[in-house]
C-alpha positions as a printed Julia matrix, in Angstrom:
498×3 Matrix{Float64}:
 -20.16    2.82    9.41
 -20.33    6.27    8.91
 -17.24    8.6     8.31
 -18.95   11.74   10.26
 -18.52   12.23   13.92
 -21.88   13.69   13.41
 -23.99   14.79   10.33
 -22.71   18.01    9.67
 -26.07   19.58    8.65
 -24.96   23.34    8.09
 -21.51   23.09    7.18
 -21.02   26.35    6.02
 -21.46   27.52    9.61
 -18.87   25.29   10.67
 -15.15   26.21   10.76
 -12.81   24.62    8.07
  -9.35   23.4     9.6
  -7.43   21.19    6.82
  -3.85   19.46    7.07
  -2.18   19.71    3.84
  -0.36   17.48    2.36
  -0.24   14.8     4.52
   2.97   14.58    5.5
   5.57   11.76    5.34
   3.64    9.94    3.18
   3.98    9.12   -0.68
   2.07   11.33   -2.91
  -0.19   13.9    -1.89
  -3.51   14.12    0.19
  -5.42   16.34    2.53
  -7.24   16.11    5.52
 -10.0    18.68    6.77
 -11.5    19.22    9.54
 -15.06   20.8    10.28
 -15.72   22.23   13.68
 -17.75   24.25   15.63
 -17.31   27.35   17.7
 -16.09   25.04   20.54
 -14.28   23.43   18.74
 -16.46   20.09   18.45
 -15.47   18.06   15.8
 -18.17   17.64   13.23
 -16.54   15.78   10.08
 -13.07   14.44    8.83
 -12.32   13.37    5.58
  -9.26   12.05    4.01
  -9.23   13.47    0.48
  -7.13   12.38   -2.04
  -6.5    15.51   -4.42
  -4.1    14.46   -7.48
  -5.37   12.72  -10.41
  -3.15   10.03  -12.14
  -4.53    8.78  -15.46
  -2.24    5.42  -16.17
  -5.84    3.22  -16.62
  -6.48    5.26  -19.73
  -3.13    5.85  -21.42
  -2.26    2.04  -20.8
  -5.08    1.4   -23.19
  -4.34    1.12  -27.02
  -0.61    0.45  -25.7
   1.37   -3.39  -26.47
   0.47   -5.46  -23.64
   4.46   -6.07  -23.0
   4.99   -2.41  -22.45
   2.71   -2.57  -19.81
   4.59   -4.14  -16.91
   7.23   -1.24  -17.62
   5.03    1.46  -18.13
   2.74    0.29  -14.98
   5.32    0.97  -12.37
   6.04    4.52  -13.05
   2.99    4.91  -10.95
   5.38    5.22   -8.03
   9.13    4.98   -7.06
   8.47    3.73   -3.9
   6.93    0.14   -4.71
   8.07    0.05   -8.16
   8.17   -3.64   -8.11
   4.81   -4.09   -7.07
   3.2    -3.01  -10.0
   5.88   -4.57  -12.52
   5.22   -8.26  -10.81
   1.38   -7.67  -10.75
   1.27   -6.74  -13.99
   3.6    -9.34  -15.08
   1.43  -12.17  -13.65
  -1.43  -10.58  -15.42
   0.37  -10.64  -18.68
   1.43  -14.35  -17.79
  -2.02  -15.02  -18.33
  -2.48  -13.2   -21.46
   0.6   -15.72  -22.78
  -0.75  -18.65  -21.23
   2.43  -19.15  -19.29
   2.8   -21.39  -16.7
   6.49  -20.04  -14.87
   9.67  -21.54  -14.9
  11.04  -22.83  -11.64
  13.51  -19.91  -12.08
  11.56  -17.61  -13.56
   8.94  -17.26  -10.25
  12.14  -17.5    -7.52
  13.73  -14.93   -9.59
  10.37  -12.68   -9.43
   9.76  -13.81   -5.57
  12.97  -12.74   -4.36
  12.59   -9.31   -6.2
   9.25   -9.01   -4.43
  10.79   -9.6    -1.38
  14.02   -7.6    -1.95
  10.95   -4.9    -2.55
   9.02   -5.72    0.72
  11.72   -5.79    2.83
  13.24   -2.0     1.36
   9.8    -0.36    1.76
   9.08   -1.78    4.81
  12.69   -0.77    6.49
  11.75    3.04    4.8
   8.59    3.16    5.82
   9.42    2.27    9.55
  13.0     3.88   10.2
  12.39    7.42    8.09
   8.59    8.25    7.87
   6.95    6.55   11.7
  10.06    6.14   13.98
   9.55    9.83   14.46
   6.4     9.53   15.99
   7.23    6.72   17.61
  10.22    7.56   19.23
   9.03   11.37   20.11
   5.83   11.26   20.85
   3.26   11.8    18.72
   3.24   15.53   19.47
   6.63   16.13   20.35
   8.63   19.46   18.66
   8.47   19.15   15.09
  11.47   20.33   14.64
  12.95   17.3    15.8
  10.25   14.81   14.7
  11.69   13.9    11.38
  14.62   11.96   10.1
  17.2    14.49   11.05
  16.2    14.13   14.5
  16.32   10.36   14.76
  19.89   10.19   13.3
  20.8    12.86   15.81
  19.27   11.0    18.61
  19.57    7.64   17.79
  21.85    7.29   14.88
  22.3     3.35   15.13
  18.48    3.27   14.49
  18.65    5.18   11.78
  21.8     3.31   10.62
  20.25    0.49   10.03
  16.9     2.01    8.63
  19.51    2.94    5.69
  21.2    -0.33    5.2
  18.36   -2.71    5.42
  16.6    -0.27    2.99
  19.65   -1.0     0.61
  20.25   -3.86    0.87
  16.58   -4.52   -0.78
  17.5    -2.3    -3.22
  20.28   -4.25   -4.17
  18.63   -7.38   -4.51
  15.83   -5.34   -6.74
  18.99   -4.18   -8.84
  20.45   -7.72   -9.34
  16.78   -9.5   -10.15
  15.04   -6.35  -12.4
  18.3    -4.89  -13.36
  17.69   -1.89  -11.88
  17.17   -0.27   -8.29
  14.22    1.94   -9.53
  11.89    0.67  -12.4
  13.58   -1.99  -13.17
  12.83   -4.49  -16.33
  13.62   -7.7   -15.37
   9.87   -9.12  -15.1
   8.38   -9.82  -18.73
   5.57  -11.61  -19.97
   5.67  -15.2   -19.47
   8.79  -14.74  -16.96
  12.4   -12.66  -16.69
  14.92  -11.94  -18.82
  17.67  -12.58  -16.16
  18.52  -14.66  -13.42
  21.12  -14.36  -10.43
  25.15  -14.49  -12.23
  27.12  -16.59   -9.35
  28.93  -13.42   -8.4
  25.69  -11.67   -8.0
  24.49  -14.56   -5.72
  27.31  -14.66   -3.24
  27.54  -10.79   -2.7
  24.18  -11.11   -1.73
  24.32  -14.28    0.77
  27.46  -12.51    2.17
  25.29   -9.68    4.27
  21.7   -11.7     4.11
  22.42  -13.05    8.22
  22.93   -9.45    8.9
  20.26   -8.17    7.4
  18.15  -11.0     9.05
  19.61   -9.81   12.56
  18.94   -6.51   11.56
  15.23   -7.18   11.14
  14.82   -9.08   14.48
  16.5    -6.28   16.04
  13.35   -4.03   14.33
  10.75   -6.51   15.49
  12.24   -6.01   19.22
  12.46   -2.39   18.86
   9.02   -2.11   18.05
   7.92   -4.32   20.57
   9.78   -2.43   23.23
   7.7     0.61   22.32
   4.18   -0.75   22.7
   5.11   -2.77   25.7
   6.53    0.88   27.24
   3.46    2.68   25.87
   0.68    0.01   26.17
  -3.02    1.47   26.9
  -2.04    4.22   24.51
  -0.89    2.26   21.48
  -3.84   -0.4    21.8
  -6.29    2.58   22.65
  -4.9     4.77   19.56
  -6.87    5.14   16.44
  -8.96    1.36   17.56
 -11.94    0.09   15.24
 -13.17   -3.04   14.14
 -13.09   -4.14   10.35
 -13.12   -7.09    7.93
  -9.87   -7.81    6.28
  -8.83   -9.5     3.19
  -5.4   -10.83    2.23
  -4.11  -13.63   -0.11
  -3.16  -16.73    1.77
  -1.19  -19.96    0.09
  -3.19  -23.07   -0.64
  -2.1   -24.58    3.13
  -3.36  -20.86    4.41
   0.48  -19.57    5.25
   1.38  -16.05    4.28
   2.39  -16.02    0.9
   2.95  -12.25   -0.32
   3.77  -13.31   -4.13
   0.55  -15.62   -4.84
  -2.74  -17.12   -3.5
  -5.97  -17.13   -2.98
  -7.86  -14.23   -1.54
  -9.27  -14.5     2.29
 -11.79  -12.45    3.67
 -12.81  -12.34    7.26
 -15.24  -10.42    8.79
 -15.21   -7.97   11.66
 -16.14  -10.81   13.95
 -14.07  -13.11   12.68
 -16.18  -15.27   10.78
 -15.06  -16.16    7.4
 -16.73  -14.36    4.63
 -14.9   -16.65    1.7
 -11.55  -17.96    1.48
  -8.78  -19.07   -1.28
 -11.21  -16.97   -3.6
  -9.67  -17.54   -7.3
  -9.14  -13.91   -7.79
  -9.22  -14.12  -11.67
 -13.2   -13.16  -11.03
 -12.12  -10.76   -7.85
 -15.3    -8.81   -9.57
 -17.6   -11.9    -7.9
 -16.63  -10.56   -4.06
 -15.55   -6.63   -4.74
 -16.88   -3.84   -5.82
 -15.38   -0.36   -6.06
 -17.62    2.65   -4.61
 -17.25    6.48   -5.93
 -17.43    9.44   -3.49
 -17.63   13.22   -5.05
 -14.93   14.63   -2.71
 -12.15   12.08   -3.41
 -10.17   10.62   -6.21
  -9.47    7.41   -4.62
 -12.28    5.18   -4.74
 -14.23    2.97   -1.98
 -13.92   -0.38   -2.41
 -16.36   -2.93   -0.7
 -17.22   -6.88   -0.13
 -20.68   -7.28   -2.43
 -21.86   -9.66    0.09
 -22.13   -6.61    2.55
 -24.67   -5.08    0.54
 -22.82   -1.17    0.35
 -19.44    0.71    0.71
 -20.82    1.62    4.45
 -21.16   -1.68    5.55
 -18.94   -3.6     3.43
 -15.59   -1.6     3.99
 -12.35   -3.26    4.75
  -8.63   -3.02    5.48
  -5.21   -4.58    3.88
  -2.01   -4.69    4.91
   0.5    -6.09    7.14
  -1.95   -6.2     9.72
  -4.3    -8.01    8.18
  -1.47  -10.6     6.43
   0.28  -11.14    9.84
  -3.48  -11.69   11.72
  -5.25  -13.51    8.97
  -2.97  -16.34    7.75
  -2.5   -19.42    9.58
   1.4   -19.53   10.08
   4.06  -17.62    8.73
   6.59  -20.04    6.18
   9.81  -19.32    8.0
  10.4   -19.9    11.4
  11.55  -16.99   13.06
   8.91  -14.47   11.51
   6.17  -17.2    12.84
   7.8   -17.26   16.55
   7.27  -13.26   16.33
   3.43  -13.74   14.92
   2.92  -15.79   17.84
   3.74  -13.54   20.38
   2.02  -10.42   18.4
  -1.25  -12.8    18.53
  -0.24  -13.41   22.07
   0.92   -9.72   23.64
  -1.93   -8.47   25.85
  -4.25  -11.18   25.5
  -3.99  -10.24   21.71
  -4.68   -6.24   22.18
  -1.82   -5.48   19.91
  -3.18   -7.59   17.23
  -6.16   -5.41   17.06
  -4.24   -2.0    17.65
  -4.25    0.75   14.37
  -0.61    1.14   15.6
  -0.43   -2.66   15.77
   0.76   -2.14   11.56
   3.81   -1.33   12.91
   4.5    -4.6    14.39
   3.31   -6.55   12.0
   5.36   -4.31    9.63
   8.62   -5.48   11.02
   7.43   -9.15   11.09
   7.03   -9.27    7.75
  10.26   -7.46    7.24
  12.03  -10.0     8.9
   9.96  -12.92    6.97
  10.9   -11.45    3.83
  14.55  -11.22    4.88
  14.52  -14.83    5.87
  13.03  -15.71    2.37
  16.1   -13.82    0.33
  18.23  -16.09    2.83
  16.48  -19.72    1.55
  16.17  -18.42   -2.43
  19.77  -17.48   -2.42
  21.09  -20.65   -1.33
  18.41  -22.18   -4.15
  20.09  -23.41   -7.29
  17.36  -22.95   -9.33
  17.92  -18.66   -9.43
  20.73  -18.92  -11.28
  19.27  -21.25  -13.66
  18.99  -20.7   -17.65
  15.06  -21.55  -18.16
  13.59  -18.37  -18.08
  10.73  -17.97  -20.03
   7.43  -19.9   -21.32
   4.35  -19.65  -22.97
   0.98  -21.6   -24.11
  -2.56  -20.36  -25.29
  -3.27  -16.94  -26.23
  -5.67  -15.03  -23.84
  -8.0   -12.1   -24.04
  -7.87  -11.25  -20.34
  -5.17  -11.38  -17.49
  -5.39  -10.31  -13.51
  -2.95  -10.45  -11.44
  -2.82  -10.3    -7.87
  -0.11  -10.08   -5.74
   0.64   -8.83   -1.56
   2.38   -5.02   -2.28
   4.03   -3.85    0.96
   0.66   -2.02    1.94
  -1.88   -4.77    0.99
  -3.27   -6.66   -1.88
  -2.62   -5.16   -5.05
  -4.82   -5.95   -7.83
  -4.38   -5.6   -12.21
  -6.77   -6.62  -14.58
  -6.36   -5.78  -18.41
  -7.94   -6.88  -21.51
  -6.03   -7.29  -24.66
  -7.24   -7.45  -28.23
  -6.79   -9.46  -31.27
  -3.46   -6.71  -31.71
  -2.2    -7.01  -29.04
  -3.26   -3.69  -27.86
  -4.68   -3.06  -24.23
  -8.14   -2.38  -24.58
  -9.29   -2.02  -20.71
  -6.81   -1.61  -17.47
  -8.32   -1.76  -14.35
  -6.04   -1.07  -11.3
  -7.34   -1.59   -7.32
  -4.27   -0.76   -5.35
  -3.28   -1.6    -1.68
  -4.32    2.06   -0.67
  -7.46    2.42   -1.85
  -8.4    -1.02   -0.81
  -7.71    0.59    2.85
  -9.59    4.16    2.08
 -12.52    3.84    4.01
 -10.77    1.74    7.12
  -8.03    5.21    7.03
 -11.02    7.16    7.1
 -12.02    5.39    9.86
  -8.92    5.61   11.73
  -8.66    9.2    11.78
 -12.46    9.74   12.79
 -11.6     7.54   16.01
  -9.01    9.81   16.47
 -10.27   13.25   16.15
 -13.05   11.98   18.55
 -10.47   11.19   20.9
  -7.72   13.55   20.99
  -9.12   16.61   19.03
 -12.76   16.88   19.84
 -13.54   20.05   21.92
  -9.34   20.95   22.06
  -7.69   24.26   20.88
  -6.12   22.78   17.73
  -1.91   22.22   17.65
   0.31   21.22   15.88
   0.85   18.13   17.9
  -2.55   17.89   18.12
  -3.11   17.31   14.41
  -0.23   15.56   13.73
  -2.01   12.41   15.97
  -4.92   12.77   12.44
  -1.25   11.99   10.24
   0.25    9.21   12.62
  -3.16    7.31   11.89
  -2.8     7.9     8.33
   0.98    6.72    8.42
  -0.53    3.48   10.54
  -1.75    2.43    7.05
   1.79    3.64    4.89
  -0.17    4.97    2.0
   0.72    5.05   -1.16
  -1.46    8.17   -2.54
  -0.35    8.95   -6.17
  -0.5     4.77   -6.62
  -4.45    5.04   -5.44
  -5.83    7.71   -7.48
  -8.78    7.11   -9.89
 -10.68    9.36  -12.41
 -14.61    9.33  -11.2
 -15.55    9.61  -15.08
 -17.11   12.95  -14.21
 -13.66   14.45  -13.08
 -13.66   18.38  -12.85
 -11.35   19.33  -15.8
 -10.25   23.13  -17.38
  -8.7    23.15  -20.42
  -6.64   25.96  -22.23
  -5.18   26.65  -25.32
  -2.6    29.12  -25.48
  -1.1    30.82  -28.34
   3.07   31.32  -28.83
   2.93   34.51  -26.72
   1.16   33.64  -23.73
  -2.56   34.82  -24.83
  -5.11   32.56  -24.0
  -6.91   31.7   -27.05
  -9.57   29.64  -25.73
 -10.93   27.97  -22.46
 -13.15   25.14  -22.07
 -14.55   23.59  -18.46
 -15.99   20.73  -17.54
 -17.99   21.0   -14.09
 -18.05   17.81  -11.33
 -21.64   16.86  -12.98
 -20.2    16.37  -16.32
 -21.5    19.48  -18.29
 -18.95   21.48  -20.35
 -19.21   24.56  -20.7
 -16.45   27.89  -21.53
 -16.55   30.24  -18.48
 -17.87   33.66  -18.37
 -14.81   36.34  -19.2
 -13.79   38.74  -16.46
């Protein structure tokens, strides 16, 4: 499916209109626009403009550094990267985890869903949501939701810490944390640690039902809109547990396609390679990932997430997150299920799933056992896969007979979702922007689409090999001494002097 409203044959006739950055998202990203003199929309494009270059400077690096170094890729989902490159490096060890050693890394990961989840909703969309989409930006931030509804954005700010606090006690810190090594952790919960932590977890699950009914509320008040907003079709992929529940920490990959049918399920994602492949476009860092079986990235496109998780498994593995599923699948005749906006929902849901999972592991024994770590046969390779807030997130490294990474190969939640965002904001500029005098409001509907999706832009960035580079060197006083550019084609060559 085409990203073009229509092929834009002349562009340089058309008029260029471009949002930048994307706001209230992580990292940084553009949109633009090309339109006619009436104001006909001719293209969109979601481009991704900053380069982060962790593939390469993981490489010649100790493969324990890695699940360290990995997660300074963001401070938002931190954790993310540290467990998925963990359970790569658990391979590379030949561990098989301790009993306390994986509840001690699940209830991190869900410490980390349920924080960026609760920030995602309460400080970025509630804005939107509770506005308007094109409401006076001057009130369609933060500030204006704790002036208007300050309870709301009350508990935005204590669910959010709460996760961080349970990140803090499992990885020893709040932010980049260490506590995920290869082969397992280096601490579990102290009993003091434990029972400050079951002491607020039945608020914190109230909390998140309370979010589940909020957002509920809001499509049920604004319900041909929300489906209507943003609305296309796409295969999905998620991991799913052996019995095909949710399970956001391990699995086997499940792919559906746009009609439903089921393109391959609990997929052993050590040879992910077998079903994906990642495309290359000229105008974006962030690649285009695709199902091989599809043939192309055109065709074979699809989209991660909460959506996909909540719509895609078979049950939910606590019981008041699965009551909500139900009646997402249910509201509407299942409208909502298939809404862009519908992330949302199924946002919260898995909020309050991962809250109700921190409630069972804390009253677990087993993490504040003693049997942390383990190990078995050396190996060359390691992937690990595990469900990031915003969708699968995918690690693959090679190490060599040093113990040195040799190749690092990252597909992130984000740009799993690239083309499906793309998508989303095509469907929109056809319906809201097409033929309009551009507003504010008006192009702020192009950002709520993006914020559907809660990218994660500096996490998704790739070099295309034949990156445009310029390189200077530059003397003690400021004189440049000499320049050297590399072109998007590859050739190198030291520019002409003015």
């Amino acid at each position: 499916m085409p990203f073009e409203l229509e092929t834009a044959a002349h562009p340089e006739s058309l008029r260029r209109v471009a949002i930048e950055p994307v706001s209230r998202v992580e990292g940084h990203g553009k949109v633009t626009l090309l339109l006619d003199d009436n104001n006909k929309v001719h293209q969109v494009r979601l481009h991704i403009v900053e380069f982060r270059g962790f593939e390469k400077f993981i490489e010649g690096r100790p493969y324990w550094e890695v699940p360290v170094m990995v997660q300074r890729l963001c401070g938002i989902c931190p954790v993310s990267h540290h467990l998925a490159a963990s359970k790569a490096m658990d391979q590379i060890v030949g561990a098989t985890l301790t009993p306390t050693a994986e509840k001690i890394r699940r209830l991190m990961h869900y410490g980390q869903i349920l924080q960026s989840h609760a920030l995602h909703f309460f400080h970025l969309s509630s804005p939107d949501l509770l506005f308007g989409f094109g409401s006076d930006v001057a009130t369609r931030n933060i500030v204006g939701v704790v002036a208007a509804a300050p309870e709301i954005a009350k508990k935005g700010v204590l669910l959010r810490k709460y996760g961080q606090e349970v990140i803090r006690m499992t990885s020893g810190k709040r932010v980049h944390g260490t506590g995920s090594i290869p082969g397992g952790v280096n601490k579990s919960l102290h009993a003091e640690e434990r029972a400050a932590l079951q002491k607020d977890i039945y608020q914190i699950v109230a909390w998140s039902r309370d979010a589940v009914q909020m957002i509920k509320g809001l499509f049920a008040q604004n319900l041909a809109a929300y489906n209507a907003f943003g609305r296309f079709d796409a295969h999905n992929m998620c991991l799913v547990r052996a019995d095909g529940a949710m399970d956001l920490y391990h699995g086997g990959l499940r792919a559906r396609r746009s009609d439903g049918s089921t393109l391959f399920d609990h997929f052993d994602y050590d040879h992910y390679w077998d079903v994906i492949t990642e495309d290359v476009k000229s105008w974006s860092y962030m690649k285009f990932p695709y199902f091989n079986a599809m043939g192309n990235s055109d065709d074979g496109w699809y989209r991660v997430g909460p959506l996909t998780r909540v719509t895609q498994c078979d049950f939910i593995p606590t019981p008041l997150a699965d009551r909500e599923r139900e009646e997402f699948l249910a509201f509407d005749g299942g409208n909502a299920a298939g809404a862009t906006l519908g992330y949302h929902w199924a946002r919260m849901i898995e909020m309050l799933h991962a809250a109700e999972a921190i409630k069972d592991l804390l009253h677990d024994d087993d993490i504040c056992g003693s049997d942390l770590m383990a190990a078995g046969k050396r190996q060359e390779r390691g992937v690990g896969v595990i469900e990031a807030p915003r969708g699968t997130l995918i690690h693959h490294y090679r190490v060599d007979e040093n113990d040195q990474v040799i190749r690092a190969n990252l597909i992130v939640s984000t740009t799993h979702n690239n083309q499906a965002m793309n998508e989303a904001i095509r469907v929109v500029a056809r319906q809201y922007l097409d033929g309009q005098e551009l507003t504010e409001g008006l192009l702020n509907h192009i950002e709520v689409a993006i914020r559907c999706f809660d990218p994660c832009l500096s996490c998704a960035t790739h070099a295309l090999g034949q990156m445009p580079l310029e390189v200077e060197i530059v003397g003690v006083g400021g004189t440049v001494l000499d320049r050297m550019m590399r072109n998007g084609d590859g050739r190198c060559a030291r520019p002409e002097p003015q």
